[in-house]
Steps between C-alpha positions, in 0.01 A plus 500: 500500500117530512381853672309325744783315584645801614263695693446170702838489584450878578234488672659196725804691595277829637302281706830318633655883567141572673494182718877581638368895547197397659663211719819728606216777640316273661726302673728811638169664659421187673834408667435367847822509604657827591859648586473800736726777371854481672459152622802256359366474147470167338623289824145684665283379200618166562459498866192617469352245204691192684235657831255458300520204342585365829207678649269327227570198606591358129833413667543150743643590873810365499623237702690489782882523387721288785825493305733779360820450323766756500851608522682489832648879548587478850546263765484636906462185772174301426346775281558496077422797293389423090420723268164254420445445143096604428286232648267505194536518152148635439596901416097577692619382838804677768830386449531494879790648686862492290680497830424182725620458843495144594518328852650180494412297848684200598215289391506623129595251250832635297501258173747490215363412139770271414479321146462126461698288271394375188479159603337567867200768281519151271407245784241770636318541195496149426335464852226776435444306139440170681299622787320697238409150250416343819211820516645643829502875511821660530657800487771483258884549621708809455857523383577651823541354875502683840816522635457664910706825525605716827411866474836577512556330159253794327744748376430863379416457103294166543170484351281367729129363509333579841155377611322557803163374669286858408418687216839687406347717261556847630727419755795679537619267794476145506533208706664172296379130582722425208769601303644355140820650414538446102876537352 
């Protein structure tokens, strides 16, 4: 190996080491995010960088949320209780409430996903295809139907998808218009 060779490959490795020295310095006596002391650690770092990002406005507003899905835990007259599964997926944004307590008025639709047959989803989505050669805009059909249900047909266990007319986000008690009961 030639000499130079050498002391170039030296000489690139130092600088490397002094880059990482020099960047590791800077960057921990600049850090714009602080912990106080005794607050909850990592969980208050995060809290407080998700603030500001949010504060920065880098991040959309989220839209209004009008349906939850959960798990039905308890049934008492015309009310459900769900322990909601999080109404976004983005890990920025509030899960919302786990626990959900859910009105259900006599005007509430209670649906039942129930699967079609291969030869009725056959027919439909030779429909949609026709409509759609023809240039008429459709929405495509679903495997699934909606089959009316009675409140009293929810049982304790049932996953359920509940919508209302306002923003559910945050809300720990909710009033459904409609309610799809999936089995």
């Amino acid at each position: 190996m030639h000499p130079t060779k050498g002391l170039w490959i030296l000489l690139i490795i130092a600088a490397l080491a002094g880059f990482f020295v020099i960047g590791f310095t800077v960057g921990s006596s600049t850090s714009t995010v602080s912990v106080a002391p005794g607050s909850a650690g990592y969980q208050a770092g995060y809290d407080a960088a998700r603030q500001k990002l949010k504060d920065s406005g880098a991040l959309p507003t989220p839209a209004e949320i009008k349906t939850v899905t959960g798990i039905v835990t308890v049934i008492a007259g015309a009310n459900l209780t769900i322990q909601a599964y999080p109404v976004s997926a983005n890990p920025l944004e509030p899960a919302g409430p786990e626990v959900r307590t859910v009105t259900v008025s006599d005007a509430a639709a209670i649906v039942e996903l129930v699967p079609l047959s291969d030869i009725e989803f056959r027919v439909a989505l030779a429909a949609f295809n026709k409509q759609t050669i023809a240039g008429k805009q459709m929405t495509p059909p679903t495997p699934f139907r909606e089959a009316s249900l009675k409140l009293s047909d929810v049982r304790v266990g049932s996953t359920i998808t509940v919508t209302s007319a306002t923003d559910i986000r945050d809300a720990a008690s909710i009033t459904a218009t409609k309610i799809t009961v999936s089995r």
